[in-house]
Every structure is written in C-alpha cells, then in structure tokens.
C-alpha positions, 0 to 999 in steps of 0.5 A, spaced: 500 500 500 502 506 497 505 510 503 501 516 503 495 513 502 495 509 508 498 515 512 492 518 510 487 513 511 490 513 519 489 521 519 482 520 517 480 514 522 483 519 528 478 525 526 473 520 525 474 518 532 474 525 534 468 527 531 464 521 534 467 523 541 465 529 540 458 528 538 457 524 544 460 528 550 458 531 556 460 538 554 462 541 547 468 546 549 468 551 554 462 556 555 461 562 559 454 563 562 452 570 564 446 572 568 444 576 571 437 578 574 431 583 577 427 579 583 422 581 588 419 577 593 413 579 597 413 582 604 421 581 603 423 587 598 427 587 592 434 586 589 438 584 583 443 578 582 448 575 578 449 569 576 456 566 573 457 560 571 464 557 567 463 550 563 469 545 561 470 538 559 475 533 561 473 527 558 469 524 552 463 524 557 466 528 563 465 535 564 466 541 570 463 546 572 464 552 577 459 558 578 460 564 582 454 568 585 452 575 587 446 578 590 443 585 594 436 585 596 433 592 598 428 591 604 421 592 605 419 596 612 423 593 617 426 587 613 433 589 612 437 590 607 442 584 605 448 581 600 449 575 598 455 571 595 456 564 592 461 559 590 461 552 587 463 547 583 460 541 580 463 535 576 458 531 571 457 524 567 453 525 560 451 525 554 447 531 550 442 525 547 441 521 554 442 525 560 447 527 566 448 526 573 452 529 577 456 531 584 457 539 586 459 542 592 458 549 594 459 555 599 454 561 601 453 567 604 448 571 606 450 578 610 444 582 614 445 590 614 441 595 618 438 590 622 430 591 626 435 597 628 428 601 631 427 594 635 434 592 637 441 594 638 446 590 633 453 591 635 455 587 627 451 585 621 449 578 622 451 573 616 448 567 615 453 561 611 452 555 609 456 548 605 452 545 600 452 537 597 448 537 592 447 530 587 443 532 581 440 529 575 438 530 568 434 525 562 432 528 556 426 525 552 425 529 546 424 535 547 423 534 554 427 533 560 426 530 566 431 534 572 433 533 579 437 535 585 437 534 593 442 537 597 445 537 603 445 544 607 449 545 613 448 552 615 450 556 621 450 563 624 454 569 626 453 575 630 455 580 635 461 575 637 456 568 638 456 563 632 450 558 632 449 552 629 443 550 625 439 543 624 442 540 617 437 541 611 435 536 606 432 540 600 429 537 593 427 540 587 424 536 581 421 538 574 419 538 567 422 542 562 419 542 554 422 545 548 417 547 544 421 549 539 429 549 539 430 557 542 424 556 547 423 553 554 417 552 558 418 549 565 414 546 572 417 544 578 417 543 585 422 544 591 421 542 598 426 544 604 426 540 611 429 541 617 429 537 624 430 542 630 429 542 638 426 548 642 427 547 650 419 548 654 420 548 661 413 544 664 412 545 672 421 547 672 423 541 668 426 542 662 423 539 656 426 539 649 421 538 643 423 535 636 418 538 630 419 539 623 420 545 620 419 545 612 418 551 606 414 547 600 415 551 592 412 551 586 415 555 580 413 556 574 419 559 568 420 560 561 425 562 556 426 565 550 432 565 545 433 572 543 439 573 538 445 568 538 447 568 544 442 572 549 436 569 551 430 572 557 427 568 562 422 569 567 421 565 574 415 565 578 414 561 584 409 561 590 412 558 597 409 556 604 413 556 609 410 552 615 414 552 622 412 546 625 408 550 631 401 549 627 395 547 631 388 545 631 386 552 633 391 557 628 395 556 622 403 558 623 404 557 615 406 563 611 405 564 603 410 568 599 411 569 592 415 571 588 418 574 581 425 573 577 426 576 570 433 576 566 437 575 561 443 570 559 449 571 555 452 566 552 459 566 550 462 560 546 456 557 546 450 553 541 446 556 535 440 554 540 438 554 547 437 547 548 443 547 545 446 550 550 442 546 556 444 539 554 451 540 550 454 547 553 
C-alpha cells in the first residue's frame, strides 16, 4: 500500500474518532454563562443578582463546572437590607442525547445590614453561611427533560461575637422542562426544604426539649426565550409556604410568599440554540 495513502487513511480514522467523541460528550468546549437578574419577593423587598457560571470538559463524557454568585436585596419596612455571595463547583457524567448526573459542592453567604435597628441594638451585621452537597440529575426525552437535585445544607450563624449552629437541611427540587421549539423553554417544578430542630419548654421547672419539623414547600413556574445568538430572557415565578412546625388545631403558623425573577443570559462560546446550550454547553 502506497505510503501516503495509508498515512492518510490513519489521519482520517483519528478525526473520525474525534468527531464521534465529540458528538457524544458531556460538554462541547468551554462556555461562559452570564446572568444576571431583577427579583422581588413579597413582604421581603427587592434586589438584583448575578449569576456566573464557567463550563469545561475533561473527558469524552466528563465535564466541570464552577459558578460564582452575587446578590443585594433592598428591604421592605423593617426587613433589612442584605448581600449575598456564592461559590461552587460541580463535576458531571453525560451525554447531550441521554442525560447527566452529577456531584457539586458549594459555599454561601448571606450578610444582614441595618438590622430591626428601631427594635434592637446590633453591635455587627449578622451573616448567615452555609456548605452545600448537592447530587443532581438530568434525562432528556425529546424535547423534554426530566431534572433533579437534593442537597445537603449545613448552615450556621454569626453575630455580635456568638456563632450558632443550625439543624442540617435536606432540600429537593424536581421538574419538567419542554422545548417547544429549539430557542424556547417552558418549565414546572417543585422544591421542598426540611429541617429537624429542638426548642427547650420548661413544664412545672423541668426542662423539656421538643423535636418538630420545620419545612418551606415551592412551586415555580419559568420560561425562556432565545433572543439573538447568544442572549436569551427568562422569567421565574414561584409561590412558597413556609410552615414552622408550631401549627395547631386552633391557628395556622404557615406563611405564603411569592415571588418574581426576570433576566437575561449571555452566552459566550456557546450553541446556535438554547437547548443547545442546556444539554451540550
């Protein structure tokens, strides 16, 4: 066999390789997502956040993620205000035909200012923080994808010189996204949060500690709608009831917030369409 002819069947058995690798790993190069965007929540104010999120593979079917966020709310009458702040990375198997399953850890903060200033005096602005282990999964069908998560949060509080240890949260959420065409996405879910905590009651000068449950159950609805080559606008509403376990026959401790997200998505080094960047960016 002639020389260069062999030399060149090889070449083209590698970019053949190539090719198939490509069309069946979990991300297709490294992608910028940024987004940032309006919320407000009812009886709890309003504010902006920005969410970056940089995406690259390793493998043939194995890729990584790292996201940075940043968050101010302005709060309503004696809601202080408040600025938030993660960071997290997430490593993931998939395929943009059949799917992905992945583990993430994350870090988060939240600081309160100004806080009931006309009820207490606060030497410090309280911050809330919390370590998140989250395992997620995602199926594609078609035009549709079936998504879950459940994450593990460890949270705790600091303020005015004393740290406080929450009870560990468990938190699910799972739902349907459907593509009615390949630069739109409808999407329906549910997100569920549980804790267990103790509270100390005294009963004739004994003390006595008292487990329940405390919960906060969502439903949220969102859209997106690809506007030009790399932006894209989406909007979120949820509605929460938070239920803080003292419920009783006679009153009902629950409690009902809305809420509304709306902004953009930028997408550098990503796909021709949104569902594109969903599945394989």
């Amino acid at each position: 066999m002639n020389l260069k002819i062999m030399n060149s069947l090889i070449l083209m058995s590698i970019l053949a390789c190539q090719s198939a690798l490509a069309e069946n790993q979990a991300v297709s190069r490294w992608n910028l997502d940024l987004s940032p965007s309006l919320f407000d929540v009812d009886n709890e104010g309003n504010g902006l956040d920005l969410l970056t999120e940089m995406t690259f593979p390793l493998a043939p079917i194995l890729g990584m993620g790292v996201f940075i966020d940043g968050s101010f709310t302005s709060g309503n009458d004696d809601n202080s205000d408040a600025i938030g702040s993660g960071l997290g990375a997430e490593i993931f198997l998939g395929r943009h035909d059949i799917g992905r399953i992945g583990f993430g850890v994350a870090s988060t903060s939240t600081v309160y200012t100004d806080i009931y200033d006309d009820e207490y005096s606060v030497e410090d602005d309280p911050t809330i923080s919390s370590d998140l282990k989250t395992v997620s999964g995602e199926a594609y069908l078609g035009d549709f994808t079936l998504f879950a998560a459940n994450t593990k949060a460890e949270t705790e509080l600091e303020s005015d010189g004393f740290t406080r240890d929450y009870p560990e949260q468990d938190r699910t959420v799972y739902g349907l996204q459907y593509y009615p065409t390949d630069r739109m996405s409808l999407m329906i879910g549910k997100y569920k949060e549980e804790e267990t905590a103790t509270a100390e009651v005294f009963v004739f000068g004994q003390s006595i500690l008292l487990e329940y449950e405390r919960e906060a159950e969502s439903t949220f609805l969102g859209a997106e709608f690809q506007t030009g080559r790399i932006v894209s606008i989406f909007m979120k509403y949820q509605q929460t009831e938070y239920d803080d376990g003292f419920g009783t026959f006679f009153a009902d401790n629950s409690e009902k917030i809305k809420s509304l997200f709306v902004g953009v998505s930028i997408y550098i080094r990503g796909g021709e369409t949104l569902k594109e960047n969903d599945r394989w960016y």
